[in-house]
C-alpha positions as CSV (number, residue, x, y, z in Angstrom):
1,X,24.9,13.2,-29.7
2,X,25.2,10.9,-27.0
3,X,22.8,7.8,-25.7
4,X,23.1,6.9,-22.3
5,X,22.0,2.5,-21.5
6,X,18.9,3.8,-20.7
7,X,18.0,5.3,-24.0
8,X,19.5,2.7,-25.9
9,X,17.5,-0.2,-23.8
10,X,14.3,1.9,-24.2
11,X,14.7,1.9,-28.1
12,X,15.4,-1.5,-28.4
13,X,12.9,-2.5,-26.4
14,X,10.3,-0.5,-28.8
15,X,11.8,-2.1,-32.2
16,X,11.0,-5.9,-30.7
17,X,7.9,-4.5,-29.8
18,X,7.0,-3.4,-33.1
19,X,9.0,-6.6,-34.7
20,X,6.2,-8.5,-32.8
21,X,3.5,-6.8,-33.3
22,X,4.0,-6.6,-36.9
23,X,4.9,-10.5,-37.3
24,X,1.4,-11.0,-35.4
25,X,-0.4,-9.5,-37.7
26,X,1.4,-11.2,-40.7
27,X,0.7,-14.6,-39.5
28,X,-1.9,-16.9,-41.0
29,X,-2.1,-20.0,-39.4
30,X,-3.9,-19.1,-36.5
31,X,-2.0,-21.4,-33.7
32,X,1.1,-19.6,-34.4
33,X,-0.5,-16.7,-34.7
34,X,-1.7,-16.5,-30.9
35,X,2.2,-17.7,-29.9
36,X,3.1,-14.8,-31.7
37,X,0.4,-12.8,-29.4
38,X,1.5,-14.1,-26.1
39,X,5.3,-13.1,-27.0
40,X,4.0,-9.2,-28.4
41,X,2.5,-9.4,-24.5
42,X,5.4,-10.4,-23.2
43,X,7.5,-7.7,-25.3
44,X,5.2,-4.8,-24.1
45,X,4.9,-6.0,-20.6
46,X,9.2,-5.6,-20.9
47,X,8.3,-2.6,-22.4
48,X,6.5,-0.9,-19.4
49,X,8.6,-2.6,-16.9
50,X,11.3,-0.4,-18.6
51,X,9.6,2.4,-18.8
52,X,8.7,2.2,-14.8
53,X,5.2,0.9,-15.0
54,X,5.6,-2.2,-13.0
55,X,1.8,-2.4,-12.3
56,X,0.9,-2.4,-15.7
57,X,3.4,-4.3,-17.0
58,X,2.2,-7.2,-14.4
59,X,-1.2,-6.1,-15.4
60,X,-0.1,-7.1,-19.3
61,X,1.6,-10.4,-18.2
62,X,-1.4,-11.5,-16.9
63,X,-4.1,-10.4,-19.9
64,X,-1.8,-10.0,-23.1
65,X,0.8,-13.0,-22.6
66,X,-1.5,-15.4,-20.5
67,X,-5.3,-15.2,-20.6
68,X,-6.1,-13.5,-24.3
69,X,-3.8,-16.0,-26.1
70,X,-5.0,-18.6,-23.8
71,X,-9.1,-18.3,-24.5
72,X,-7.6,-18.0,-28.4
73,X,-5.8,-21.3,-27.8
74,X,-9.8,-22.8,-26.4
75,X,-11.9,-21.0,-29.0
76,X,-9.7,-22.6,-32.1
77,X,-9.9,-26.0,-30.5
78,X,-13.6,-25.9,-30.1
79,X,-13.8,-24.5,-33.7
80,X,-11.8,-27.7,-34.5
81,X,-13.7,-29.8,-32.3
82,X,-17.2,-29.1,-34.5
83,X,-15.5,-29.4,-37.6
84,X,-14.2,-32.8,-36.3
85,X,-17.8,-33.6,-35.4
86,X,-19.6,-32.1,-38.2
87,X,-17.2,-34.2,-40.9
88,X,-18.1,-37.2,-38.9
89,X,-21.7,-36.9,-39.2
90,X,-21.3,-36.3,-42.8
91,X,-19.2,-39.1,-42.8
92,X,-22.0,-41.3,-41.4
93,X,-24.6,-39.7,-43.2
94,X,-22.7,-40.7,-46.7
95,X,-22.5,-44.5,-45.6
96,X,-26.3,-44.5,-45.1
């Protein structure tokens, strides 16, 4: 049983995939966990390059490695923002 490069890229190319999806999802801080997302976008846009899918591996550059982990990045700093705010109320609510 013989492999030709092709084979062999293919399958390594699916075992970082699933390495990076399955690190994702193992992940509890939340910052790294959206680094983690833009690289599993990154690994399947390889993935479909690969696998001769140029368009929709451009496609995933531009959604899975760029704009999803990039509204994640904005959504955790406003979340952070509000707490920021909220503990300073509190804060000056205490002193009163």
């Amino acid at each position: 049983m013989s492999f030709d490069v092709n084979t062999i890229l293919q399958l390594s190319v699916l075992a970082l995939v699933a390495v990076a999806g399955t690190l994702v999802v193992l992940t509890r801080d939340p910052f790294s966990q959206t680094i983690g997302l833009s690289f599993f976008g990154l690994m399947l846009a390889l993935m479909f390059f690969i696998l001769q899918a140029p368009d929709v591996a451009l496609s995933q550059i531009v959604v899975g490695a760029v704009a999803l982990p990039l509204m994640v990045l904005l959504a955790l700093a406003r979340i952070r923002r509000q707490e920021f705010r909220r503990e300073q109320k509190k804060g000056q609510e205490e002193k009163s």
